[in-house]
N, CA and C of each residue as an Amber inpcrd file, in Angstrom:
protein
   333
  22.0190000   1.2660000   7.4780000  21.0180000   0.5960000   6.6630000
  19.9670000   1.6160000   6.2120000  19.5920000   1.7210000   4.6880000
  18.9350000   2.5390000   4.1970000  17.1440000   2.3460000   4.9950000
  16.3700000   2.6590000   4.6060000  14.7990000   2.4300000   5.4370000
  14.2290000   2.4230000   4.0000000  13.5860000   0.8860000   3.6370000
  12.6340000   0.8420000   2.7700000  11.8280000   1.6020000   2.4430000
  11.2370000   1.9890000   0.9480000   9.9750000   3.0740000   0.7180000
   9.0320000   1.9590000   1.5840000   8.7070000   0.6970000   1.6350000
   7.6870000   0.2810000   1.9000000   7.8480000  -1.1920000   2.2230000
   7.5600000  -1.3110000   3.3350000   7.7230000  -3.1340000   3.6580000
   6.5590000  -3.8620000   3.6270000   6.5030000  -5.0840000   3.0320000
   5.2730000  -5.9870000   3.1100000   5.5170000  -7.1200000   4.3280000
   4.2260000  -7.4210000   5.1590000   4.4720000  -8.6060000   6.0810000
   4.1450000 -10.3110000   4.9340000   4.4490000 -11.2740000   5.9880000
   4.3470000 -12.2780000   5.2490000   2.8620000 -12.4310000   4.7290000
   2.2610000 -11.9670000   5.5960000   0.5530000 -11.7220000   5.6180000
   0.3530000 -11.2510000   3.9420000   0.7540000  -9.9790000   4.1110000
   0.4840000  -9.1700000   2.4280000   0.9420000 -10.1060000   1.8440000
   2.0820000 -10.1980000   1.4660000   2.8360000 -11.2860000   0.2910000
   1.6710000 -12.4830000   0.0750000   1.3420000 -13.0700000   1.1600000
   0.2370000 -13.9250000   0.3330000  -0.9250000 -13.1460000  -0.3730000
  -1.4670000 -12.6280000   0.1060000  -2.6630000 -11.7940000  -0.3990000
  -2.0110000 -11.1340000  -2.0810000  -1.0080000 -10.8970000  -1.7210000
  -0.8880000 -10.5790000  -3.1500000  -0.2770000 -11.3530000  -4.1970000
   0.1640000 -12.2940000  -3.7220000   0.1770000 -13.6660000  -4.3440000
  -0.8390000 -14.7030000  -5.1220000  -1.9340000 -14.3360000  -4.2290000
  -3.2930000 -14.6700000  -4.0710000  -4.3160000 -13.8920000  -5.8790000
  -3.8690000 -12.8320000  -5.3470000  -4.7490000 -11.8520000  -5.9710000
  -4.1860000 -11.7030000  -7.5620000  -3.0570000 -11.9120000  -7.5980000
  -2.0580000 -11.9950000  -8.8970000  -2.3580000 -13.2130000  -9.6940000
  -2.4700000 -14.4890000  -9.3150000  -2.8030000 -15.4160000  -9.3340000
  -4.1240000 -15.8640000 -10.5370000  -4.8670000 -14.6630000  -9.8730000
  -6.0810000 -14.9200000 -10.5150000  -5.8980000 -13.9560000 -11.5750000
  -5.1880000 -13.6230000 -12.2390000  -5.0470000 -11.9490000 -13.6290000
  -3.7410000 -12.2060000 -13.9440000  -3.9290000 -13.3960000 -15.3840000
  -2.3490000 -13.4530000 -15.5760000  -1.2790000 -11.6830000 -16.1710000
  -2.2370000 -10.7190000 -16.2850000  -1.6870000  -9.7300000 -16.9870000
  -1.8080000  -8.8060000 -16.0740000  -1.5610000  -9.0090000 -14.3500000
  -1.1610000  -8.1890000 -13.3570000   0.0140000  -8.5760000 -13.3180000
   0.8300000  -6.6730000 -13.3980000   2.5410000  -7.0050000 -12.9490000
   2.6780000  -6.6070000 -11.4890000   1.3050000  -6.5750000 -10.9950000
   1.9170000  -6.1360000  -9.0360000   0.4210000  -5.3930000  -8.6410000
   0.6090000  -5.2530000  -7.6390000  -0.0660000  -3.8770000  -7.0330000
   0.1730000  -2.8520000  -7.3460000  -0.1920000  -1.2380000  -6.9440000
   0.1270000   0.2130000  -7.6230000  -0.8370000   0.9480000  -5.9530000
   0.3570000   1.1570000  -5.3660000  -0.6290000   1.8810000  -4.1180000
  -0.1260000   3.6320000  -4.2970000  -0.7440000   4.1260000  -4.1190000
  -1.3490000   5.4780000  -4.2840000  -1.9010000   6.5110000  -3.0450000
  -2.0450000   7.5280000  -2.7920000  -2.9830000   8.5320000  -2.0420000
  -3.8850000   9.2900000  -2.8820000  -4.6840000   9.7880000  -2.1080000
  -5.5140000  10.5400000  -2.5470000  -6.4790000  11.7490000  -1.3070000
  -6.7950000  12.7000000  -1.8720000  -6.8040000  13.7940000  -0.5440000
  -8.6270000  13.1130000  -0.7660000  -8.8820000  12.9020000   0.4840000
 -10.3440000  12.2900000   1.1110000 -10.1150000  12.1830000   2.0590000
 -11.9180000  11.7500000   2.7080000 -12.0980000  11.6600000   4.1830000
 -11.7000000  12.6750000   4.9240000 -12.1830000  13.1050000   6.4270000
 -11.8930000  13.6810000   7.1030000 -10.4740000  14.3320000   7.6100000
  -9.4620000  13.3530000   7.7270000  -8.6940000  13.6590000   7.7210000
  -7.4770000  14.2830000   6.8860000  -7.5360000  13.6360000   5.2890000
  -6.3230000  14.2810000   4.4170000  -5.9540000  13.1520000   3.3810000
  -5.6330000  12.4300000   3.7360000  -5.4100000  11.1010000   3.2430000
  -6.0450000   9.9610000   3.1750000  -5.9830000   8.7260000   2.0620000
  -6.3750000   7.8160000   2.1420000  -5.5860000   7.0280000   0.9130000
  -5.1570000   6.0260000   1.1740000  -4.3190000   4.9230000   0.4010000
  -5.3790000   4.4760000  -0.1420000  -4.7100000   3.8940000  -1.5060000
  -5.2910000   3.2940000  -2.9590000  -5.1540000   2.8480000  -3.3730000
  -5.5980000   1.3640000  -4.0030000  -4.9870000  -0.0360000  -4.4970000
  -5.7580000   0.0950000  -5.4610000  -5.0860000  -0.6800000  -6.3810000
  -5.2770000  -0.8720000  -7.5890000  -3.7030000  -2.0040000  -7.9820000
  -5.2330000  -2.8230000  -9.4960000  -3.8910000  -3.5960000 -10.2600000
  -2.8330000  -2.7250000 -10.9950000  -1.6740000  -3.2890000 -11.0980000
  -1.2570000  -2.9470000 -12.0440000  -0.4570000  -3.4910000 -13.3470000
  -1.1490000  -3.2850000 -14.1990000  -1.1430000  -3.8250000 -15.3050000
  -0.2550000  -3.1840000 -16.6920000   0.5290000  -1.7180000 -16.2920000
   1.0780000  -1.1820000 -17.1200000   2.6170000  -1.1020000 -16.1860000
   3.7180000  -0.7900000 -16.7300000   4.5880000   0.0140000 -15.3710000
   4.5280000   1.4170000 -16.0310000   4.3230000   2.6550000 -15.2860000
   4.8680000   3.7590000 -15.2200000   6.2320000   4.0070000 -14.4060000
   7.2990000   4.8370000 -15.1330000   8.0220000   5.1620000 -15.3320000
   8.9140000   5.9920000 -13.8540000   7.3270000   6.4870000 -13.4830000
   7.4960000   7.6050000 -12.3810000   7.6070000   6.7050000 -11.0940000
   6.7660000   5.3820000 -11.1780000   6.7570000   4.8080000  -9.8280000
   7.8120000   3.8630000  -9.4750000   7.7330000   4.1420000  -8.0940000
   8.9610000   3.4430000  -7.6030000   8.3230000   1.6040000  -7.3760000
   9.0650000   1.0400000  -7.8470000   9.1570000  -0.5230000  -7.6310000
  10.1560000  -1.1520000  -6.6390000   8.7480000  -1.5670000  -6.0650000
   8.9280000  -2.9070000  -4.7160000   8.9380000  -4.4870000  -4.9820000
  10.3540000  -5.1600000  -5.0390000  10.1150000  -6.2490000  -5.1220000
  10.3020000  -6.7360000  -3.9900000   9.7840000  -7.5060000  -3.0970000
   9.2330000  -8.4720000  -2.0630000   9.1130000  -9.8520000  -1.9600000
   9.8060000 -11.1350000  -2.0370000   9.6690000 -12.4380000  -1.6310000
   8.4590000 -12.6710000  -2.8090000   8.7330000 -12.2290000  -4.2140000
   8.6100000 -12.8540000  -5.4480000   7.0150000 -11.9190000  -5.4770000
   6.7500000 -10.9740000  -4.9990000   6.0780000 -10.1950000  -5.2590000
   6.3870000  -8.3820000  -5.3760000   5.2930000  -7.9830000  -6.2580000
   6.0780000  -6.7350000  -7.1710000   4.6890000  -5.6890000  -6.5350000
   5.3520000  -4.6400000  -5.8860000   4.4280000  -3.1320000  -5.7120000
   4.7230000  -2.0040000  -6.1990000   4.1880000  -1.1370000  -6.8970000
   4.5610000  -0.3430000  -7.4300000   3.8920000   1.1880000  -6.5970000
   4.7090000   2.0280000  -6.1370000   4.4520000   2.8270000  -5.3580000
   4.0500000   4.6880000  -6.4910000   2.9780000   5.4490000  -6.4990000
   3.0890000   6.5030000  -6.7470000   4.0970000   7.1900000  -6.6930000
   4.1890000   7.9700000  -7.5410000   5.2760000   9.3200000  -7.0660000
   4.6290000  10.1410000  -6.3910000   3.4050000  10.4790000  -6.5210000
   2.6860000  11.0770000  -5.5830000   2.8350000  10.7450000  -3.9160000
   2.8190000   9.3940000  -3.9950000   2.3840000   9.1300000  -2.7260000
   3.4740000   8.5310000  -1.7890000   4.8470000   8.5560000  -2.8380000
   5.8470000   8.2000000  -2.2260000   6.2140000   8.9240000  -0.8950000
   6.3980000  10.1370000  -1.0990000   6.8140000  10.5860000   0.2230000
   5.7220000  11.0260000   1.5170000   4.6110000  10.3670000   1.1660000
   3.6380000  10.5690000   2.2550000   3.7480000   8.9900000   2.7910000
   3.8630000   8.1130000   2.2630000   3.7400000   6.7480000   2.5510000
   5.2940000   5.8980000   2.8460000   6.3540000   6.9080000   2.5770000
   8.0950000   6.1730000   2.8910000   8.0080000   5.5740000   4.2210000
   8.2330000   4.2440000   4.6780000   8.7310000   3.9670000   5.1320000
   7.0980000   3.1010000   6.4500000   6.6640000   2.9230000   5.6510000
   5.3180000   2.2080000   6.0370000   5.7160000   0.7140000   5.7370000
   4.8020000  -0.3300000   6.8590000   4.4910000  -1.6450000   6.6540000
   2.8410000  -1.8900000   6.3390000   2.8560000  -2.7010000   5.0300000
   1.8420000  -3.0120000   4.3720000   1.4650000  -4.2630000   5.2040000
  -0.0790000  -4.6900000   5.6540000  -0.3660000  -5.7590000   6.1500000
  -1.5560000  -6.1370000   5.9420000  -1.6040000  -7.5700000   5.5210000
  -3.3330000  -8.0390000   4.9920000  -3.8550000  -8.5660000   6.9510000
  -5.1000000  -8.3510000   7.4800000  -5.5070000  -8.5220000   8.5660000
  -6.5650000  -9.4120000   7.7830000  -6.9670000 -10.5780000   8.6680000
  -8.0360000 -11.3230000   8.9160000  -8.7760000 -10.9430000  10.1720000
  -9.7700000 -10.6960000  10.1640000 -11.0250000 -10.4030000  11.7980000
 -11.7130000 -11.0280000  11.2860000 -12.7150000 -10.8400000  12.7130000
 -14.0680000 -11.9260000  12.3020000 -14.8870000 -11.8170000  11.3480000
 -14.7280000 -10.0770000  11.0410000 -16.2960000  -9.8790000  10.0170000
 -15.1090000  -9.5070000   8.9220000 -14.3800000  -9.3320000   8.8390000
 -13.8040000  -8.7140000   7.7020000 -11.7980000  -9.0060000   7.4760000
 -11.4570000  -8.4230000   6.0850000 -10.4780000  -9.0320000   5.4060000
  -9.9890000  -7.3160000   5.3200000  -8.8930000  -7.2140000   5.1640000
  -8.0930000  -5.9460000   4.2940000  -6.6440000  -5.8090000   4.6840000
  -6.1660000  -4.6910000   3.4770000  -5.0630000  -4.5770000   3.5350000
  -4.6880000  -3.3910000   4.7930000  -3.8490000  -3.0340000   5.8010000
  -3.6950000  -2.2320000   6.4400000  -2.5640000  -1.4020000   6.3920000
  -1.9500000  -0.5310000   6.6510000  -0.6950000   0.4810000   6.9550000
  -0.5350000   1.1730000   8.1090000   1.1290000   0.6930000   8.3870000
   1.3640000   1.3110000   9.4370000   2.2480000   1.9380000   8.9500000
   1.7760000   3.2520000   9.1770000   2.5370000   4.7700000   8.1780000
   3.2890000   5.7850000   9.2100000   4.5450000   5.4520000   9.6900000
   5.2400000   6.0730000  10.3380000   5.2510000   7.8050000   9.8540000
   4.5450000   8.4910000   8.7780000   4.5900000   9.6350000   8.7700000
   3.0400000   9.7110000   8.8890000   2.1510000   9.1990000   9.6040000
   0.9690000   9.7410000   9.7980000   0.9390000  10.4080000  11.0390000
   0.7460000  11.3230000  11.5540000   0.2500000  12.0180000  12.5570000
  -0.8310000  12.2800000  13.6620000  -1.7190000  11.5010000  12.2580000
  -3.1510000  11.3710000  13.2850000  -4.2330000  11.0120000  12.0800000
  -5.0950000  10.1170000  12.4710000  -6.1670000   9.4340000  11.8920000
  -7.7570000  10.1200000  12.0380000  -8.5840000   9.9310000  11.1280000
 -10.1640000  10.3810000  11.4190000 -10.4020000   9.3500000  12.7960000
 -11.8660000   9.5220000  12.5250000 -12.5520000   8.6420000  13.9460000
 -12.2860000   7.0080000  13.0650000 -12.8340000   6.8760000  12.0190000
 -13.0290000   5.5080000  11.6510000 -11.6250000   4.6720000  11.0340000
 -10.4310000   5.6210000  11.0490000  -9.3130000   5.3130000  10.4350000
  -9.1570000   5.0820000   9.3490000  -9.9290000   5.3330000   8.2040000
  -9.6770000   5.1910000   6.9690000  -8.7260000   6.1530000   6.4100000
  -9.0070000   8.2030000   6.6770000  -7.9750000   8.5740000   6.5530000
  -7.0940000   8.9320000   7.5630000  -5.8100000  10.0250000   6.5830000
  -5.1750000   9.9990000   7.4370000  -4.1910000  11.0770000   7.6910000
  -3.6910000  12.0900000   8.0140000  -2.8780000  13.4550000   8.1210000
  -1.3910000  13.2610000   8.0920000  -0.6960000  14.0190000   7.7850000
   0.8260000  14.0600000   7.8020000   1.4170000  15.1030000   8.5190000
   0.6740000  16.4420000   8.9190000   1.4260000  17.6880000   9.2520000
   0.3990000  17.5540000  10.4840000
C-alpha cells in the first residue's frame, strides 16, 4: 500500500467543509511551508481559489486539499487534524518527517 502525501481526520473534513461552505468560489484548501520561527518550518493555509498546476491534489470524503510543491516533500505523509480545547480551535499536523519542534510548537525541523 502506497502512503498518502497527506491524510485528513474526520475532525478536518468537517472544518473544511465548514469553511468552504461559506466562499462559494473556494476549490479546497492550499497548505504550504514556509522557513520561520525558531525552528525551520511552519505550515500555511490558505483558500484556494485558483488550481496550480504544480500542486498535488487531495481528495478526501468530498473534500479537496491542494498541497505545495514546495512543501510536498517536507509534509509527505502527515495527518491533518482540526482540535477543539478550551480556549482555542486549530488545524494541527502530525508530520512524520519532523524531527523536532521550537518550545511553542508552531515550527518545525526536518534534518
Amino acid at each position: 500500500m502506497n502512503k498518502a502525501p497527506l491524510t485528513l481526520t474526520s475532525a478536518a473534513v468537517a472544518r473544511i467543509q465548514e469553511l468552504i461552505a461559506k466562499e462559494p468560489d473556494i476549490l479546497g484548501l492550499r497548505i504550504g511551508v514556509t522557513t520561520k520561527g525558531c525552528s525551520g518550518f511552519v505550515h500555511t493555509l490558505d483558500y484556494a481559489k485558483t488550481v496550480d498546476e504544480t500542486d498535488t491534489r487531495i481528495d478526501q470524503d468530498g473534500v479537496t486539499v491542494f498541497i505545495t510543491s514546495q512543501a510536498l516533500p517536507v509534509i509527505f505523509g502527515t495527518e491533518m487534524d482540526w482540535v477543539t480545547e478550551e480556549l482555542e480551535q486549530r488545524f494541527t499536523f502530525k508530520n512524520p518527517n519532523a524531527k523536532g519542534t521550537c518550545g511553542c510548537g508552531e515550527s518545525f525541523h526536518i534534518n
